[in-house]
C-alpha beads as a LAMMPS data file, in Angstrom:
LAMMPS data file: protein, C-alpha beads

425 atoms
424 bonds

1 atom types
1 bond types

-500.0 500.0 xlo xhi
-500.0 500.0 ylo yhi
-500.0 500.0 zlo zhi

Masses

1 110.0

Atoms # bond

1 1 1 -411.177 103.814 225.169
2 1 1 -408.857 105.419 222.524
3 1 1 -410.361 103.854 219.696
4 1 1 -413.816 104.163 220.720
5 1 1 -413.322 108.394 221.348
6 1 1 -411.104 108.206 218.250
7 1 1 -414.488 107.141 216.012
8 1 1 -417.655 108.736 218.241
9 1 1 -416.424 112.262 216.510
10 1 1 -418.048 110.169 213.095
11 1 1 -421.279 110.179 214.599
12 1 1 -424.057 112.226 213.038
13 1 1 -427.164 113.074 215.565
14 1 1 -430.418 112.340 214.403
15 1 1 -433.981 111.254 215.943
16 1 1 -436.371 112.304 217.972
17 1 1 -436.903 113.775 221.652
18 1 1 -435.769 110.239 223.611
19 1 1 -433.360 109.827 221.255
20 1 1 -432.032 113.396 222.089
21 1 1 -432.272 112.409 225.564
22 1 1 -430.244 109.253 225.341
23 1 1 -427.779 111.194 223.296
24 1 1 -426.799 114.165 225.727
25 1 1 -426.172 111.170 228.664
26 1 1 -423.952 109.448 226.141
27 1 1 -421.976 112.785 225.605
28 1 1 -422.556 113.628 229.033
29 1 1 -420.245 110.424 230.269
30 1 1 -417.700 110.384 227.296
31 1 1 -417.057 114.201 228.244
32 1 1 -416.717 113.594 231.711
33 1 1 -414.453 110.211 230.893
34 1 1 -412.103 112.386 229.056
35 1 1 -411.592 114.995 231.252
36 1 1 -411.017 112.286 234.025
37 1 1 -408.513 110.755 231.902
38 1 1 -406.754 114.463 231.075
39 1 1 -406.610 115.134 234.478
40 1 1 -406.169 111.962 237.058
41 1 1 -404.822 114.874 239.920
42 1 1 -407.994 116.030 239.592
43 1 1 -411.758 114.965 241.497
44 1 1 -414.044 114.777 238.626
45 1 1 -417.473 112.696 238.983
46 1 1 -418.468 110.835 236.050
47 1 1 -421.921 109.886 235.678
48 1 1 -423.239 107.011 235.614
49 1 1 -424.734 104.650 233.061
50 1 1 -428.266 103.596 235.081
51 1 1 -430.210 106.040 233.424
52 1 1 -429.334 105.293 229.727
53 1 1 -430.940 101.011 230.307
54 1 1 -429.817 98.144 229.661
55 1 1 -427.754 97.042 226.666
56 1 1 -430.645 96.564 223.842
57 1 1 -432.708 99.740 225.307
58 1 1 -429.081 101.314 224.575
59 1 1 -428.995 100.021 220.914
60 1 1 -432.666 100.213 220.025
61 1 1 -432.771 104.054 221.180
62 1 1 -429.357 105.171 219.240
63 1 1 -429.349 103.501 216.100
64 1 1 -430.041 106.763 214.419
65 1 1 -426.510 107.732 215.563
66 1 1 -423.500 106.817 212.448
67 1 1 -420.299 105.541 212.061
68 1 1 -417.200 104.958 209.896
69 1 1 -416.085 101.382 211.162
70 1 1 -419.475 99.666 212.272
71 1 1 -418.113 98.068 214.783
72 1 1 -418.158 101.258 216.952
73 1 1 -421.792 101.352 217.007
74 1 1 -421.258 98.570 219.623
75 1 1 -418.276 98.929 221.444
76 1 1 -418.258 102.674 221.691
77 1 1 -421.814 102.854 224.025
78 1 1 -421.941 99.261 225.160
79 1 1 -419.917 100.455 228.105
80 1 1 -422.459 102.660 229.046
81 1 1 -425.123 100.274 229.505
82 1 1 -426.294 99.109 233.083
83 1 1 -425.996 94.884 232.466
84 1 1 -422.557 94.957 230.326
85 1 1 -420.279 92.671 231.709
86 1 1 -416.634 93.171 230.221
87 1 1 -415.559 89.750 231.405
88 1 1 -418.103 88.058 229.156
89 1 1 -418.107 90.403 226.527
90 1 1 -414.596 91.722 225.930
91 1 1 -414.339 94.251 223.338
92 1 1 -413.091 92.878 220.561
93 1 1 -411.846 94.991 216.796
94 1 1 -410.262 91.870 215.216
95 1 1 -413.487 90.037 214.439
96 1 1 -415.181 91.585 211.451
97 1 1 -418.708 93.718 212.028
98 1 1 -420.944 90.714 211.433
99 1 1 -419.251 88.262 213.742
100 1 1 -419.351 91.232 216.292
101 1 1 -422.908 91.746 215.646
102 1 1 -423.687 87.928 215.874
103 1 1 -422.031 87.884 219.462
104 1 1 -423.582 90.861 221.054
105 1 1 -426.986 88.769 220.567
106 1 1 -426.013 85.687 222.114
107 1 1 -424.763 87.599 224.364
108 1 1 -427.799 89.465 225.095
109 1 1 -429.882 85.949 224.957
110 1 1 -427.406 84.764 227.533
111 1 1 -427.327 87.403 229.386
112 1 1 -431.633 87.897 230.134
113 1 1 -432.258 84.486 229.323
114 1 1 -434.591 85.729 226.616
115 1 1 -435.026 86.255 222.595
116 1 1 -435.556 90.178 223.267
117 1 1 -433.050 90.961 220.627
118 1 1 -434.876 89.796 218.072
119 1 1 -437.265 92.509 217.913
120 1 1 -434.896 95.060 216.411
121 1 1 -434.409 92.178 213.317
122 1 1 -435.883 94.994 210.653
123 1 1 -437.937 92.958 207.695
124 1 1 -437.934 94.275 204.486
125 1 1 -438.876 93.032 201.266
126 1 1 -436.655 89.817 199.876
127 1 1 -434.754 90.830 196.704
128 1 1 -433.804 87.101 195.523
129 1 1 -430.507 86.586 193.249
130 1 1 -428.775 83.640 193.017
131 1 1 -430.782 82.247 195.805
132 1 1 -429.667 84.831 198.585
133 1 1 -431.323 87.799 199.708
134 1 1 -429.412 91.124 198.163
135 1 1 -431.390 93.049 201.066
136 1 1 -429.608 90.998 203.993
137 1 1 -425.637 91.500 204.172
138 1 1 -423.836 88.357 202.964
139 1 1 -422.357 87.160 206.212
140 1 1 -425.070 88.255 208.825
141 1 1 -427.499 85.680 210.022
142 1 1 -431.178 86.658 209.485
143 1 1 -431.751 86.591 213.057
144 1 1 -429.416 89.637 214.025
145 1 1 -430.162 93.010 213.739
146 1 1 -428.062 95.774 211.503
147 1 1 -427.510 97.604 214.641
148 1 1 -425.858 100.250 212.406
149 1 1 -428.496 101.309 210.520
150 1 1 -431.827 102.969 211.289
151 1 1 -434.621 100.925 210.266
152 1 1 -437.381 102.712 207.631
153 1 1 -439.942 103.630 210.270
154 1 1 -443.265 101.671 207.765
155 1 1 -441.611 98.739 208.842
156 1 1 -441.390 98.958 212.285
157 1 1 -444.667 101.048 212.522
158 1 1 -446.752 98.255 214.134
159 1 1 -444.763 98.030 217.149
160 1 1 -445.491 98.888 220.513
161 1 1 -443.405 102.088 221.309
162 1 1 -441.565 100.610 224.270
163 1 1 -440.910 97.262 223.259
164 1 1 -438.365 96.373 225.809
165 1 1 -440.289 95.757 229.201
166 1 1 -439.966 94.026 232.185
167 1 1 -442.273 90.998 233.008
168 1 1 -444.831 92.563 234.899
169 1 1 -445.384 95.363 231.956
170 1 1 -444.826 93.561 229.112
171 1 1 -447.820 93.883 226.323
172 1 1 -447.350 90.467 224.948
173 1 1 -446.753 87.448 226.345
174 1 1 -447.178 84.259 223.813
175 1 1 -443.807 82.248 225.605
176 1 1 -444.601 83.125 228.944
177 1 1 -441.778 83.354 231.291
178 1 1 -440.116 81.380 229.500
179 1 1 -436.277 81.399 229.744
180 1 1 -433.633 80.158 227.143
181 1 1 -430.040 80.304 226.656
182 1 1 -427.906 80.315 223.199
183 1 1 -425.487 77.110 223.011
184 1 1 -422.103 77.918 220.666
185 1 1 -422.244 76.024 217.690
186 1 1 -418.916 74.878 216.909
187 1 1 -418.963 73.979 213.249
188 1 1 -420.692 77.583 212.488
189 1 1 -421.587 81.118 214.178
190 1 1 -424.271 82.174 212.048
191 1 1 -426.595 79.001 213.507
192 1 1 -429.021 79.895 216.242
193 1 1 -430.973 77.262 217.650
194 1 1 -433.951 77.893 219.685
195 1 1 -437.061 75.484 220.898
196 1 1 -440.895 76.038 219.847
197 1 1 -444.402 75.374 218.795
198 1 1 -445.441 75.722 215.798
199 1 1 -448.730 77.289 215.286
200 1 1 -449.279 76.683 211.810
201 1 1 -448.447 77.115 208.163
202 1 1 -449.525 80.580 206.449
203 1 1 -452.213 79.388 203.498
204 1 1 -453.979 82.268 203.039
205 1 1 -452.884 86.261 202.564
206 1 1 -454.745 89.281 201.984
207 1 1 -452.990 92.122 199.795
208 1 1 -450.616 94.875 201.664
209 1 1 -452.637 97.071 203.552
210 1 1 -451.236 99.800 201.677
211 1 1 -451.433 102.193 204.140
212 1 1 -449.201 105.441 203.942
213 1 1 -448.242 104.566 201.125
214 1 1 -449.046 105.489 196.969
215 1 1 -450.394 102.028 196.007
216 1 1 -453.565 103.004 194.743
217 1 1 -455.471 102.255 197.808
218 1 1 -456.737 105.124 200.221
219 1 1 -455.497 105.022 203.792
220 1 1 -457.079 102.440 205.407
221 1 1 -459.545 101.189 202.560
222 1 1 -458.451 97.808 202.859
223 1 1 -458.308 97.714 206.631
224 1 1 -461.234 99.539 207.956
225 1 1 -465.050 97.942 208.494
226 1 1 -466.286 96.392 205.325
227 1 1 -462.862 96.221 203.182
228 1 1 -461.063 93.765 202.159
229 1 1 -459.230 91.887 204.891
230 1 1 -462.197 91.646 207.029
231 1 1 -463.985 89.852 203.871
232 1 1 -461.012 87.968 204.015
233 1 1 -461.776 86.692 207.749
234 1 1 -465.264 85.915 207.101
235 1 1 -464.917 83.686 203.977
236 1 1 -462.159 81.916 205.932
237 1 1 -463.176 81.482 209.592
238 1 1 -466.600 79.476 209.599
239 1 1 -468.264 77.639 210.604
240 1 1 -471.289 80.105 212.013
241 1 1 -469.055 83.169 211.763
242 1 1 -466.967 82.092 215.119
243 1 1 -463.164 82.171 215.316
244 1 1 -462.118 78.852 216.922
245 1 1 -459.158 79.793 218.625
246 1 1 -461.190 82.092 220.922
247 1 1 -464.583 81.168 220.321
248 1 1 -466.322 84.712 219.490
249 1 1 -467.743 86.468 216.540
250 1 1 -465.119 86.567 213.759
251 1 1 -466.043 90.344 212.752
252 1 1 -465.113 91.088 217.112
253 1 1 -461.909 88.868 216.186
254 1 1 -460.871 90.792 213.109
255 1 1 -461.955 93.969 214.895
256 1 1 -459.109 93.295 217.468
257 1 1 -456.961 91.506 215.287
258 1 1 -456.510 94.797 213.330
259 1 1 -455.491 96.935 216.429
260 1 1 -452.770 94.042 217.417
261 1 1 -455.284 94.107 220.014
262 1 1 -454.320 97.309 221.417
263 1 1 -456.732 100.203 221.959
264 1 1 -456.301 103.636 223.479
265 1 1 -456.072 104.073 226.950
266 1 1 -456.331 100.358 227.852
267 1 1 -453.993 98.337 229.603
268 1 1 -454.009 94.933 227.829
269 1 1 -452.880 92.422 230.129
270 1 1 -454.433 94.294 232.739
271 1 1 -458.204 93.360 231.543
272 1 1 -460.770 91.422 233.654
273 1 1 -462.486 90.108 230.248
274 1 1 -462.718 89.848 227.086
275 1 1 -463.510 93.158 225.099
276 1 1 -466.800 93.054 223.300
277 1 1 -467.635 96.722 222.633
278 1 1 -464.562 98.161 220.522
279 1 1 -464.286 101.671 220.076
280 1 1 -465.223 102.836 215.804
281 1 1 -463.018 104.806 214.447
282 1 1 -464.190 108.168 212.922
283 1 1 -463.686 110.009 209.926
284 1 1 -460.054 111.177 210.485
285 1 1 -458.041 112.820 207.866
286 1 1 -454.185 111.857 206.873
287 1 1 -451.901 113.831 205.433
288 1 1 -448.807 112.275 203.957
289 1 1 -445.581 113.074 201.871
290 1 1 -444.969 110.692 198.907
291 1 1 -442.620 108.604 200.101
292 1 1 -441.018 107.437 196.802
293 1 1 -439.193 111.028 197.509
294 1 1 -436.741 109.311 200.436
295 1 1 -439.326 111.809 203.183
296 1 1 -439.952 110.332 206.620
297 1 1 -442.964 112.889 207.525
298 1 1 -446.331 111.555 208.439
299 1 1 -448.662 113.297 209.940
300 1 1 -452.027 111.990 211.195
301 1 1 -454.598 114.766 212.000
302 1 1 -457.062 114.814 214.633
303 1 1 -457.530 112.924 218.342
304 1 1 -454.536 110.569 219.202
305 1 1 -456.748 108.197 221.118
306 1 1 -458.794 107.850 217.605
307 1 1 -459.274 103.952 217.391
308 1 1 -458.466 104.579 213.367
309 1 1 -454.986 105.811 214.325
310 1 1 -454.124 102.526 216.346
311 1 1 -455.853 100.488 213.317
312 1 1 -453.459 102.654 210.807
313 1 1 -449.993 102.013 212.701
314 1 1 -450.707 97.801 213.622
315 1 1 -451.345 97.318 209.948
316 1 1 -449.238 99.927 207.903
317 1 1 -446.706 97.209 205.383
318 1 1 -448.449 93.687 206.778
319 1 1 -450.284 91.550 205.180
320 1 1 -453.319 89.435 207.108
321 1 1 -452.726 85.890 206.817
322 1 1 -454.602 82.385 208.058
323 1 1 -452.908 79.607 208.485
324 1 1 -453.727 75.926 207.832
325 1 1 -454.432 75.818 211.870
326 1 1 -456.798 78.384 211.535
327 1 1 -455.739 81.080 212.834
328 1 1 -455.341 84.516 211.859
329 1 1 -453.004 87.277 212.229
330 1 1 -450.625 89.974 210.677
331 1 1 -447.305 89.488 209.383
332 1 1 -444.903 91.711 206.779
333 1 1 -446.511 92.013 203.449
334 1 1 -442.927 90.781 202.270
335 1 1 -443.515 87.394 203.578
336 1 1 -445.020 84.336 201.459
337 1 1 -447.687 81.874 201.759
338 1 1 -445.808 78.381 202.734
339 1 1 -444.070 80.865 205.575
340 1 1 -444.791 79.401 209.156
341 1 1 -445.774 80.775 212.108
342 1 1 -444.180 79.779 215.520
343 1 1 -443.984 80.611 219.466
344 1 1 -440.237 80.521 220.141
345 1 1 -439.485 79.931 224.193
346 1 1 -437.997 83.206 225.538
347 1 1 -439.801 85.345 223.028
348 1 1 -443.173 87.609 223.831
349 1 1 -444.404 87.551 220.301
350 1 1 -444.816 84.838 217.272
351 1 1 -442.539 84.853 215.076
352 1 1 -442.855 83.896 210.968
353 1 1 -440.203 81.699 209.601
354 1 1 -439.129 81.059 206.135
355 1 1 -438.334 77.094 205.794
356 1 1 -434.892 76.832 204.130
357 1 1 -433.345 73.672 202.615
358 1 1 -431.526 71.534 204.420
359 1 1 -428.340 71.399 201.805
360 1 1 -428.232 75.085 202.849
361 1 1 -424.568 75.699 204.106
362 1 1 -424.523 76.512 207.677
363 1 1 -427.908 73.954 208.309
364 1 1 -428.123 72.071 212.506
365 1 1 -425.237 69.669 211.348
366 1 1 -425.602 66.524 213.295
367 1 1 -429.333 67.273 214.829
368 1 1 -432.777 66.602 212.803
369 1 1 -433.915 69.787 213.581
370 1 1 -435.498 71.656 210.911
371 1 1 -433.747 75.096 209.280
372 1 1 -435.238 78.429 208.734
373 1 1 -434.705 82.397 208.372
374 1 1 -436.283 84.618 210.522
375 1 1 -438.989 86.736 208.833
376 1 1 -439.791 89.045 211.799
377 1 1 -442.486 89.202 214.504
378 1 1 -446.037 88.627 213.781
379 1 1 -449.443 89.361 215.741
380 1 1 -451.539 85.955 215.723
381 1 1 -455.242 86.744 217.034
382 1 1 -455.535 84.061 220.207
383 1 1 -452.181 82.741 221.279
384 1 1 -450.817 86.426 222.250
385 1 1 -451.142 85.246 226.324
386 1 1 -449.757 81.768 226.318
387 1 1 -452.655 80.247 225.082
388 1 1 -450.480 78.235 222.613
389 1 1 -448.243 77.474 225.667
390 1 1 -451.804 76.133 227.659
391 1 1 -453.100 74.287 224.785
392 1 1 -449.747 72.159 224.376
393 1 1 -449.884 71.451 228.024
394 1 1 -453.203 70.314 228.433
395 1 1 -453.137 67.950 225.224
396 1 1 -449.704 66.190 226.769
397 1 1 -451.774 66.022 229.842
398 1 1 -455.240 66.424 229.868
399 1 1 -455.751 66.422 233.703
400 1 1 -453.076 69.621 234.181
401 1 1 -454.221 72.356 236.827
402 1 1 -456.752 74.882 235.353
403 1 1 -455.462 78.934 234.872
404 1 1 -452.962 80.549 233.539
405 1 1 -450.828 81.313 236.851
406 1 1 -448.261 78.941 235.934
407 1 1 -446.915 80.757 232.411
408 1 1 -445.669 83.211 235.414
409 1 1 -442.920 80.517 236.567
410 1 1 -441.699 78.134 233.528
411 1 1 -438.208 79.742 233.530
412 1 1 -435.557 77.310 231.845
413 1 1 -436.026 74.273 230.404
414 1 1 -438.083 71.103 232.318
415 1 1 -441.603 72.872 230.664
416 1 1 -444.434 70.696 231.277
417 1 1 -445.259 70.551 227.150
418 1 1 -442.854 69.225 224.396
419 1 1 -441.131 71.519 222.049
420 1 1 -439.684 71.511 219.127
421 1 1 -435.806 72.301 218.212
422 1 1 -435.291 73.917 215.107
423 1 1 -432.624 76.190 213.673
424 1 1 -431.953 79.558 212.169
425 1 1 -429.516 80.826 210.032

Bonds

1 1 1 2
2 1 2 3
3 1 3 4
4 1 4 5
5 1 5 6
6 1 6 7
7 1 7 8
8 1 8 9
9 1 9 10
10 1 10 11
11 1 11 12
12 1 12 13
13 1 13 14
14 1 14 15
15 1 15 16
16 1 16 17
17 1 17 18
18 1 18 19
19 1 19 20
20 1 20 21
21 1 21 22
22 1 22 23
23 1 23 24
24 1 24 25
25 1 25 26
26 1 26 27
27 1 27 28
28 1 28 29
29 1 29 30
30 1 30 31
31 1 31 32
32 1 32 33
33 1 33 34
34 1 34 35
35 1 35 36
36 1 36 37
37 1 37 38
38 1 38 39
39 1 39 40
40 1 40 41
41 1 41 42
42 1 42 43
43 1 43 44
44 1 44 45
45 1 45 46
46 1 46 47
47 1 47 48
48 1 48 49
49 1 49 50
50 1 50 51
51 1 51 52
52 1 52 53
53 1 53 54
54 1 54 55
55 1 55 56
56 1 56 57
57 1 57 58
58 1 58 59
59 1 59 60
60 1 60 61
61 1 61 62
62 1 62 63
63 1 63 64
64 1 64 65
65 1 65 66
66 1 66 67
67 1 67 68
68 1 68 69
69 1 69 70
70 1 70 71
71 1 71 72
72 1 72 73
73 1 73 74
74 1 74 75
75 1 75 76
76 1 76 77
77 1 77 78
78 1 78 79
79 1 79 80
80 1 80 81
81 1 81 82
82 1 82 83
83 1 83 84
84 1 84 85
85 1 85 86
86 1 86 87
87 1 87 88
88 1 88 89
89 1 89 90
90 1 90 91
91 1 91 92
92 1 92 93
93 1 93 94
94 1 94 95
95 1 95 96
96 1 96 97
97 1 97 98
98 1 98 99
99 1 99 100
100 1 100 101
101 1 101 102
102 1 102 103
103 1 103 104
104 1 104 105
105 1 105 106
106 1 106 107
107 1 107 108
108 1 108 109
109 1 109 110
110 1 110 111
111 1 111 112
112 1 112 113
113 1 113 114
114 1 114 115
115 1 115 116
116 1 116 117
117 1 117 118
118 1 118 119
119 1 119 120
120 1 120 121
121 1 121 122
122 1 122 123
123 1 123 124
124 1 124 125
125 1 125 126
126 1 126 127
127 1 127 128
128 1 128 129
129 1 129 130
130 1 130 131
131 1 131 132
132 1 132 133
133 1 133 134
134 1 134 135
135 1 135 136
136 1 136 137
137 1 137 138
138 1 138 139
139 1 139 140
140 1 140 141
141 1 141 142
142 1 142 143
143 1 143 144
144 1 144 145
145 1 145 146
146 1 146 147
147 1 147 148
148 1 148 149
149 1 149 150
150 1 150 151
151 1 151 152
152 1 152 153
153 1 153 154
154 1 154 155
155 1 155 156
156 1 156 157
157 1 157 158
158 1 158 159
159 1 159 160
160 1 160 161
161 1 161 162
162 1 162 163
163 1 163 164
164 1 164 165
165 1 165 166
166 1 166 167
167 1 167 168
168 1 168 169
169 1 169 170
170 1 170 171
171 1 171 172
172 1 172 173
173 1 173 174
174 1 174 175
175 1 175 176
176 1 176 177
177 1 177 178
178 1 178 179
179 1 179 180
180 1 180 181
181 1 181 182
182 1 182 183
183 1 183 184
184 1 184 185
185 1 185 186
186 1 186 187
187 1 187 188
188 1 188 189
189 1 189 190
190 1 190 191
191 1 191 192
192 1 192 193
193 1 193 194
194 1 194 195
195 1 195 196
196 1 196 197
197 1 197 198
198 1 198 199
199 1 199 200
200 1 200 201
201 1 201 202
202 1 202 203
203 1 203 204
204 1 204 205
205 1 205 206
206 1 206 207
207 1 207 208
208 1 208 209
209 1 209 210
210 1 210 211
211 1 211 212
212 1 212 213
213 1 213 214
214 1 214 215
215 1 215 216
216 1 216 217
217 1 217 218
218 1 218 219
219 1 219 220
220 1 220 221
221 1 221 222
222 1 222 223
223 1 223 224
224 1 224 225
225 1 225 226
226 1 226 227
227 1 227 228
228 1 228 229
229 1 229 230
230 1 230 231
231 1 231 232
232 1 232 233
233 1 233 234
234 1 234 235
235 1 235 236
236 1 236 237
237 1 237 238
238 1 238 239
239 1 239 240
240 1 240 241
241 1 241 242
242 1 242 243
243 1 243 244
244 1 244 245
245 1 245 246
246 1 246 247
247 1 247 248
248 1 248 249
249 1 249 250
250 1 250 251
251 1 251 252
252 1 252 253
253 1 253 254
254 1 254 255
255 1 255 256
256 1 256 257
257 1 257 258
258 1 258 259
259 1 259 260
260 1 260 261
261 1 261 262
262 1 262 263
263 1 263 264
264 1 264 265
265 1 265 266
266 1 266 267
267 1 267 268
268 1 268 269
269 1 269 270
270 1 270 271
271 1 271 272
272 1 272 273
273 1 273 274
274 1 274 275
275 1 275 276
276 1 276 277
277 1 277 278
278 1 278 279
279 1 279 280
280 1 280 281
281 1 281 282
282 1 282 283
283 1 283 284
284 1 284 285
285 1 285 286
286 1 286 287
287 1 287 288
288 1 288 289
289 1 289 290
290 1 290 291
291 1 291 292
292 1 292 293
293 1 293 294
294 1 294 295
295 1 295 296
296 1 296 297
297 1 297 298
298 1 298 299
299 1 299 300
300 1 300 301
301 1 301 302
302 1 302 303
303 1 303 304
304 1 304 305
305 1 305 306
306 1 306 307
307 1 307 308
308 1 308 309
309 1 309 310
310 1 310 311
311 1 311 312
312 1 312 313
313 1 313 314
314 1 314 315
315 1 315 316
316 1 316 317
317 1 317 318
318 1 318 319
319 1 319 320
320 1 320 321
321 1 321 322
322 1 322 323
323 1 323 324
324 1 324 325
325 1 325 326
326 1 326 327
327 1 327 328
328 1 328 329
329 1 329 330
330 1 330 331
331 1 331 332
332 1 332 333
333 1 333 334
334 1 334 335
335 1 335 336
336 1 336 337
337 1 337 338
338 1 338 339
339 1 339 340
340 1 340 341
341 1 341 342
342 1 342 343
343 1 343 344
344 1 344 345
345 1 345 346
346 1 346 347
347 1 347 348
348 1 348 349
349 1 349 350
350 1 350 351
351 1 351 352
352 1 352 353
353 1 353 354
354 1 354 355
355 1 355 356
356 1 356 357
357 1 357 358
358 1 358 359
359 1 359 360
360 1 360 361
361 1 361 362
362 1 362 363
363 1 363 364
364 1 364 365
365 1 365 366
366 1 366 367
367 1 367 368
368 1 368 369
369 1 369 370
370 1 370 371
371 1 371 372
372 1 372 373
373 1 373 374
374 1 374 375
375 1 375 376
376 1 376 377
377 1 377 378
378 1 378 379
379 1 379 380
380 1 380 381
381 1 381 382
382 1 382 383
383 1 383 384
384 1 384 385
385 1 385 386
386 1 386 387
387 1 387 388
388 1 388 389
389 1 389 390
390 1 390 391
391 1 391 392
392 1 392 393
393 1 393 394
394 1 394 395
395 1 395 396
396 1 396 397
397 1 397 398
398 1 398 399
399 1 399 400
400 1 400 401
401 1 401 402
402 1 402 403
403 1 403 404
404 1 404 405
405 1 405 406
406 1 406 407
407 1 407 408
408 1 408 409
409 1 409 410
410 1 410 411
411 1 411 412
412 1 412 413
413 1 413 414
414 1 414 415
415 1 415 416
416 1 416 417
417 1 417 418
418 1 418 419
419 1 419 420
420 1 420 421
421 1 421 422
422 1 422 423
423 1 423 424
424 1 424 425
């Protein structure tokens, strides 16, 4: 513990109130760790870790908190965390930050038999030079997070607020129960592979939604009933105005599609049908600070439960895109047509994926699986409960049980649909 106190003096507090909260537990322990140490004659009770979470709740919740050696941001709270296991995660200061980084998420993958990690991947927008990314760290796979560094809040905007959940709460559920686990790849670190369907190719996108943001668009212009993106939809989902995927009206589709599907005070797995009359939203006012000045401060006036304030947040820096398949969805207005879109086992949401040659260094040597870099998650209007998951089953096997109660028990491996092994780097 003597390098980990040595460095947690470097941190500087910042965030909100459950960040706050997190924080004075944290202190809480180390304080009480110390004094145990100072004075083994004495009785001193040292808290426990339950009520900090699990390991990624841990580093989701204090990322705001800084360092000197970036290594600390893992090893100095992982302790604290209710699932660490020092036996199969030693701490380890010899191995540079990346390789660190790279190893905490297989070891979380291994760990929950799950992709969960990847939803603290920030995207941001590619800055190409020399064919690498000057906004990714040269050494760091796409697929693992910068733990170390607070993501800008526009790009994580769309996300549900608690996105790590336990099966019987979670929001999304496009893999199912699904369960994977991360194999070692012995000729590089930085691969990942991980089996999927692919959904489709992206063929279509609309322009940024601008929202929040001085882009000479007003808040929600391009978003909201009549603009843009829903032109977009109907021009591009025929024929008779239906979306396929689900069968309804394509202006009810786009309606939900812009929400992520999410409205206020509705639990969304918990519905007995299919919503048909959405909530409008009303004239609300927003009041924002010109971001180009480095400030953080939005603030959205009037009723929280506004339908216009969900619409705002799921679309704020994506783009809506269709793919070849036909479906539609949102994805990071960074990303390019020619991007795909994919279920990955063990994950709740689709993912987008940048193909990448296969003369890339660090490509699935000795497999004919396929290369990409992750791109980030991505809402996809009609796949968000499996349905991708159903649909492969029942065109393997056209006689398979009707429902949907078997998504509840697929766990590892032996899924009754084919997948498809790819890799990311």
């Amino acid at each position: 513990m003597s390098r980990e106190s040595q460095h947690t003096r470097n941190y500087r507090i910042r965030g909100g109130t459950n960040v706050f909260r997190r924080i004075a537990a944290f202190r809480s322990i180390e304080f009480s760790r110390a004094i145990a140490r100072t004075f083994p004659e004495k009785e001193i009770t040292v808290p426990g870790a339950s009520e900090l979470g699990s390991m990624l709740q841990i580093l989701k919740d204090l990322r705001s908190l800084k360092c000197f050696d970036y290594r600390d941001k893992i090893w100095t709270i992982i302790i604290l965390a209710n699932d660490y296991d020092v036996r199969t995660l030693p701490v380890d200061y010899q191995s540079p930050w990346e390789s660190v980084y790279t190893k905490v998420c297989r070891w979380l993958c291994n760990r929950h038999r799950n992709l969960s990690f990847l939803q603290l991947v920030e995207t941001k927008a590619r800055k190409m030079q020399r064919g690498t990314d000057q906004n990714r760290p040269q050494g760091l796979p796409s697929w693992v997070p910068l733990f170390h560094v607070e993501p800008h809040f526009l790009n994580t905007f769309y996300l549900p607020r608690h996105i790590v959940r336990p099966k019987r709460s979670k929001i999304y559920y496009a893999g199912g129960s699904s369960q994977v686990i991360c194999e070692e790849i012995a000729t590089s670190e930085t691969v990942f592979k991980c089996k999927g369907l692919k959904i489709g190719v992206i063929t279509v996108l609309s322009y940024p939604a601008g929202n929040l943001e001085n882009v000479g668009t007003g808040i929600g212009e391009r978003v909201l009933h009549g603009g843009e993106w829903q032109a977009l939809a109907r021009t591009h989902c025929t024929p008779h105005d239906i979306y396929q995927p689900t069968k309804e009206n394509v202006d009810l589709a786009f309606e939900r599609l812009r929400t992520g599907d999410l409205f206020p005070e509705n639990a969304r797995r918990s519905r007995e049908s299919v919503p048909t009359d959405l909530p409008q939203p009303s004239n609300f006012a927003v009041a924002y600070a010109d971001l180009s000045s480095g400030s953080d401060q939005i603030f959205i006036d009037g009723d929280v439960s506004d339908i216009g304030n969900h619409i705002i947040r799921a679309t704020t820096r994506r783009r809506m895109f269709i793919t070849d398949t036909g479906y539609m969805g949102l994805t990071h207005q960074s990303n390019l047509v020619g991007d795909e879109i994919w279920v990955l086992m063990g994950a709740d949401m689709p993912v987008t994926l940048h193909p990448v040659s296969t003369n890339t260094p660090g490509h699935c040597i000795g497999s004919e699986c396929r290369t990409f870099e992750f791109r980030g998650e991505s809402y996809v209007h009609g796949i968000m409960d499996g349905e991708a998951l159903v649909g492969a089953r029942w065109k393997e096997d056209p006689d398979c049980p009707e429902g949907t109660s078997w998504l509840d028990d697929l766990g590892q491996e032996s899924w009754p649909f084919s997948t498809e092994e790819i890799a990311l780097i």
